[in-house]
KOLGU-331774 format. One line per field, with one value per residue (C-alpha): residue number from 1; residue in three letters; chain; x, y, z. Coordinates in nm, 3 decimals. Layout:
num = (NUM  ...) $
residu = (ALA  ...) $
chaine = (A  ...) $
east = (X  ...) $
north = (Y  ...) $
up = (Z  ...) $
This chain:
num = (1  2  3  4  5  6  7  8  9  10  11  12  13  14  15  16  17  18  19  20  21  22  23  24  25  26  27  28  29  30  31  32  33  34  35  36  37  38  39  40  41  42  43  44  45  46  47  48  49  50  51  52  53  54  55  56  57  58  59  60  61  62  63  64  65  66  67  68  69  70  71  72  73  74  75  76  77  78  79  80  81  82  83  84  85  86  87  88  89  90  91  92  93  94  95  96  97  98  99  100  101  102  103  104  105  106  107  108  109  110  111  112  113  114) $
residu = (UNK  UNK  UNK  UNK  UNK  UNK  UNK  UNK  UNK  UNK  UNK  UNK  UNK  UNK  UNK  UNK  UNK  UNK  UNK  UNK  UNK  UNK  UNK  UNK  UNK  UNK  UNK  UNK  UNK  UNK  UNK  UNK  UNK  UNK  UNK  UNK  UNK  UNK  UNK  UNK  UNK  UNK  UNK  UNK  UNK  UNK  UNK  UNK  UNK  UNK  UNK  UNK  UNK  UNK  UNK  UNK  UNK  UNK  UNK  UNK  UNK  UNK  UNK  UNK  UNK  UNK  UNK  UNK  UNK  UNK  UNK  UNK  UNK  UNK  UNK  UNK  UNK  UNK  UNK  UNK  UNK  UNK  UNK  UNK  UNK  UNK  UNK  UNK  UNK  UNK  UNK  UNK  UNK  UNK  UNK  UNK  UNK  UNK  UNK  UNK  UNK  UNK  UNK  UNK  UNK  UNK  UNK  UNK  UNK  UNK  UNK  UNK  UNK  UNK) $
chaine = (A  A  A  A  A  A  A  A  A  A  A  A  A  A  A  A  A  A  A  A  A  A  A  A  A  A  A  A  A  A  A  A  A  A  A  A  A  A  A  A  A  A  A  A  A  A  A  A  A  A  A  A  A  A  A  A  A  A  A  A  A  A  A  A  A  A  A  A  A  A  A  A  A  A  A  A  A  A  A  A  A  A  A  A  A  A  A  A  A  A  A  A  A  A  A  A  A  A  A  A  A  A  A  A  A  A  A  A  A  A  A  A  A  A) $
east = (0.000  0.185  0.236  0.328  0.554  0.634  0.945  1.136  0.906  1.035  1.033  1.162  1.174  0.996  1.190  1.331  1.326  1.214  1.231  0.943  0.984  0.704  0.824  0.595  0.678  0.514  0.448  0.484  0.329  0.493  0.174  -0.005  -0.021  0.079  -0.075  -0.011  -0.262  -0.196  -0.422  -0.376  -0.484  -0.833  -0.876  -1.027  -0.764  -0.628  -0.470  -0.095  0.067  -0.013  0.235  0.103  0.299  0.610  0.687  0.584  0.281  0.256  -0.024  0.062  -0.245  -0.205  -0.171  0.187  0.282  0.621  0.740  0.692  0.807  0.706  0.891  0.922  1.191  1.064  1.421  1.461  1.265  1.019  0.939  0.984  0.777  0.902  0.796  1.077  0.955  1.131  0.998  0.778  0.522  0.370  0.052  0.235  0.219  0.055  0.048  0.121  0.005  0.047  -0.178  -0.196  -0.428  -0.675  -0.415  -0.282  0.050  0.073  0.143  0.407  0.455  0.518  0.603  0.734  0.772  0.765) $
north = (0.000  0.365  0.573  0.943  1.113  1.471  1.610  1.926  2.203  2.423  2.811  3.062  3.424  3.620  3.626  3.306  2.963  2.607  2.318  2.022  1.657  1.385  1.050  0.765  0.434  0.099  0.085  0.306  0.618  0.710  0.686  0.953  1.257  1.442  1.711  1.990  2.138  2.347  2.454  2.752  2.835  2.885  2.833  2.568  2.350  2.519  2.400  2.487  2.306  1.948  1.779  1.513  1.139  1.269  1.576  1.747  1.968  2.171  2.360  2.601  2.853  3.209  3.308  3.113  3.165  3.295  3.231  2.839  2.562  2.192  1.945  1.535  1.280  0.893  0.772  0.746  0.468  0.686  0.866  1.176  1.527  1.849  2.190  2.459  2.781  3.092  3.455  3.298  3.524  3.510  3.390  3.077  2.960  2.656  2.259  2.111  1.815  1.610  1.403  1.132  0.871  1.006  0.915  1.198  1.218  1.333  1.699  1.941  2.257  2.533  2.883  3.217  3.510  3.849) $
up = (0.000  -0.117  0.222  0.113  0.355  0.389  0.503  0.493  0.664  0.910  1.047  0.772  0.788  0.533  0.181  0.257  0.098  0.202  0.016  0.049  -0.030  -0.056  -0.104  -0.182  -0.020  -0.004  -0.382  -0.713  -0.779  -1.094  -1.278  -1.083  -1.119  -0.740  -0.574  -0.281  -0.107  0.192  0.503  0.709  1.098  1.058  0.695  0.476  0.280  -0.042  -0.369  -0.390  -0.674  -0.928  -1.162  -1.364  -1.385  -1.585  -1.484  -1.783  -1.698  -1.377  -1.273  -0.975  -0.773  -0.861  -0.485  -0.529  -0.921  -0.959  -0.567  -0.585  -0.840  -0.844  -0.949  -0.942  -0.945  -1.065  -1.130  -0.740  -0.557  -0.376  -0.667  -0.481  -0.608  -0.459  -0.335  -0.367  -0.211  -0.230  -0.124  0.160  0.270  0.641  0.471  0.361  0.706  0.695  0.696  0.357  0.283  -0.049  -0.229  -0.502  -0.593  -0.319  -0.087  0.148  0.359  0.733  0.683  0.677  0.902  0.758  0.963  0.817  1.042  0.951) $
């Protein structure tokens, strides 16, 4: 059964960079297409960020266009996607979660101060 498994969030001051992983273990998820979503203090979950199953077509939410890039890596055995962030904002706080398959990972915090 894939697990996915987020890693790499942290506390970042504004301006700065953070980079997420997701690895899928347990299985393949090369043919999916991965998702991240995000969901702020108070707030309802949000769309971040999708790559379809090779890489090739991104689709990223206009609230994050131009600050974050997503990317993914099936040549390593968790076919791992990524989330580099640069320019956080303090409204990027958040958990980020990623998805594929209807399957969703633990979470990620996410904190930038201002």
């Amino acid at each position: 059964q894939v697990q996915l498994v987020e890693s790499g969030g942290g506390v970042v001051q504004a301006g700065g960079s953070l980079r997420l992983s997701c690895a899928a273990s347990g299985g393949t998820s090369s043919n999916f297409g991965m998702n991240w979503f995000r969901r702020a203090p108070g707030k309802g979950r949000e769309f971040v960020a999708s790559i379809n199953s090779n890489g090739d077509s991104r689709i990223v939410a206009d609230s994050v266009k131009g600050r974050f890039t997503m990317s993914r890596d099936n040549a390593v055995a968790n076919n791992t996607v990524y989330l580099q962030m640069d320019n956080l904002k303090p409204e990027d706080t958040a958990v980020y979660y990623c998805s594929a398959g209807g399957l969703w990972g633990q979470g990620t915090q996410v904190t930038v101060s201002s």
